[in-house]
N, C-alpha and C positions, 0 to 999 in steps of 0.2 A: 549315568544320565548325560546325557549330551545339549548343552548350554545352547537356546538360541539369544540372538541379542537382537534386539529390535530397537533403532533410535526413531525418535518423536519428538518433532520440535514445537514449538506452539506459534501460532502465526502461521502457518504452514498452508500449501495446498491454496495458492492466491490465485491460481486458475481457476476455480470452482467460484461456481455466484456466491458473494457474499455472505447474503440471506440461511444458505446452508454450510459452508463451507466447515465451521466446527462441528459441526453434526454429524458429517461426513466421516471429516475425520477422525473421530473418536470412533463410531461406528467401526471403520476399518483400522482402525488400531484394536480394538474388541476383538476383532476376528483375526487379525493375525497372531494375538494373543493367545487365544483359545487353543487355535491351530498347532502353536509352540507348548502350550502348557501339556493337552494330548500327546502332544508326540516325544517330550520328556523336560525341561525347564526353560525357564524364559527369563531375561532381564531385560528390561525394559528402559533407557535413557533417555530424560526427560528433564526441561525444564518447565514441562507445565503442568499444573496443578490437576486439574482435569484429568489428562491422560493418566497422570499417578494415582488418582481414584481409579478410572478403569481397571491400573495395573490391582490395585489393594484386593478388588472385588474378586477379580482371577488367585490371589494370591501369588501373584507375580516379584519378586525382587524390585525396587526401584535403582535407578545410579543415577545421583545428578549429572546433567550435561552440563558441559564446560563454558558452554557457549561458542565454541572456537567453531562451528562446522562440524558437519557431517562426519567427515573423518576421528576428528577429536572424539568428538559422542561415540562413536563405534570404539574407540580405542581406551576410555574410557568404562566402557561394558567388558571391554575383554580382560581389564585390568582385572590379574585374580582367577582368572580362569583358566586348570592344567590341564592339555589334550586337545583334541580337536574339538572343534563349535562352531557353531552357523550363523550368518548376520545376515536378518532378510527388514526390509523397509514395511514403514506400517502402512505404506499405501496398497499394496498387494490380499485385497480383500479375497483373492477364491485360491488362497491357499490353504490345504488342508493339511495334517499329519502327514498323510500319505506321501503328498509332495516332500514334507522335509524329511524323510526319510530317503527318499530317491538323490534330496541333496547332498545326506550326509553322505551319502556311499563315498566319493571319492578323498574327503577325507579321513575316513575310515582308514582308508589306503596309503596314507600319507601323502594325499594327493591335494591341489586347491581345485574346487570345483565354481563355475558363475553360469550365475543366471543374467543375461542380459537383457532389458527391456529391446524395444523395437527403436529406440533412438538412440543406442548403443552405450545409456548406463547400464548401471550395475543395480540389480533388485533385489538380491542375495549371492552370497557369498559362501563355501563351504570352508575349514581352514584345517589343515592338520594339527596346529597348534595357534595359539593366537600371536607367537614371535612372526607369524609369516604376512599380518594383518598391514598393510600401508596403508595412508588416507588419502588416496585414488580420484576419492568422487569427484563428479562433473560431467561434462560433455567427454564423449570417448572416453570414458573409466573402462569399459568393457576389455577395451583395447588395452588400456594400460596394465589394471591387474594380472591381464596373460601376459605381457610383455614383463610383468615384476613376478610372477610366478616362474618362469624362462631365467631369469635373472639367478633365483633364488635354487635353479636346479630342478623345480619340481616340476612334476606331470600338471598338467592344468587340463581342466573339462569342461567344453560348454553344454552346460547342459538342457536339452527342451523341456522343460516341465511349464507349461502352457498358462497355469494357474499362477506360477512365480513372473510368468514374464510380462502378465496383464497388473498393470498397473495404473492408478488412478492420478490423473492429474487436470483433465477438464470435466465438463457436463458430457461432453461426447463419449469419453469415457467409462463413463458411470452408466452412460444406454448401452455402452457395446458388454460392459459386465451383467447388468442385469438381474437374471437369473442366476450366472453362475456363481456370483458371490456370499459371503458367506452369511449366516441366517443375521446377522445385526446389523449389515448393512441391507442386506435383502430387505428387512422388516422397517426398516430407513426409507428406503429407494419406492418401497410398497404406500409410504405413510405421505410423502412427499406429493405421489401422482394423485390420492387419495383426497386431498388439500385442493 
């Protein structure tokens, strides 16, 4: 089975109006949940209460976060885990099995594979093992993880999978996904216009 790790912080997502902003993101922590649980296990790092209900409902793993940052959280989930595995962000609502399938490939390979967003983070992650895992995040991660995959010897992949690379961080966001996101945020976005 092949471990995805998805960190979740609480507060989160302060771009998004207020009024919906945890709704939101539970919603799209649900779906990327789901997405991981299909396509073979999922941990979940979290310090908040809420998303660790979402994780319970899926039958998800919990790991508390450290609080130290994104990084930490991700390194944190990895703790414990032998082989390769995937770390994709819970704001990435129209990702499907499919897609983390396509991501594991290059770790399969003993390769690091990333998904970049369109402002050059990092949205997931592939890993041949989790010793190859830095905590990156930020502005220009994209850049750096290939620069520490180059470092570390290994083959690195940018990979397009379109569904990982759309990610949510304003209201503008949330109309250009739509449709294609997945059915909890869909049935969200549905209920909202609705209102």
């Amino acid at each position: 089975m092949f471990p995805v790790v998805v960190p979740f912080r609480s507060g989160g997502k302060t771009r998004l109006p207020a009024e919906i902003r945890a709704e939101v993101a539970l919603a799209m922590l649900g779906d990327v949940l789901e997405a991981a649980v299909a396509f073979g296990s999922a941990r979940l790092v979290t310090d908040d209460p809420a998303g660790a209900l979402v994780a319970a409902e899926l039958g998800v793993e919990v790991v508390d976060d450290p609080g130290e940052g994104q990084g930490a959280a991700v390194a944190a989930g990895l703790d414990g885990i032998d082989g390769p595995c995937l770390v994709v962000n819970a704001d990435t609502p129209c990702v499907r099995p499919s897609d983390l399938g396509a991501l594991a490939v290059p770790a399969r390979a003993g390769a690091l594979g990333l998904v970049a967003a369109a402002d050059g983070t990092t949205n997931a992650l592939a890993l041949p093992w989790p010793e190859a895992f830095r905590p990156l995040y930020g502005p220009g991660s994209a850049t750096q993880f290939r620069a520490h995959a180059q470092a570390l010897g290994l083959v690195w992949h940018d990979l397009a999978l379109p569904n990982l690379r759309r990610d949510v961080d304003t209201a503008a966001d949330l109309e250009r996904i739509g449709p294609k996101a997945g059915p909890r945020t869909r049935a969200l976005l549905q209920a909202i216009e609705a209102a």
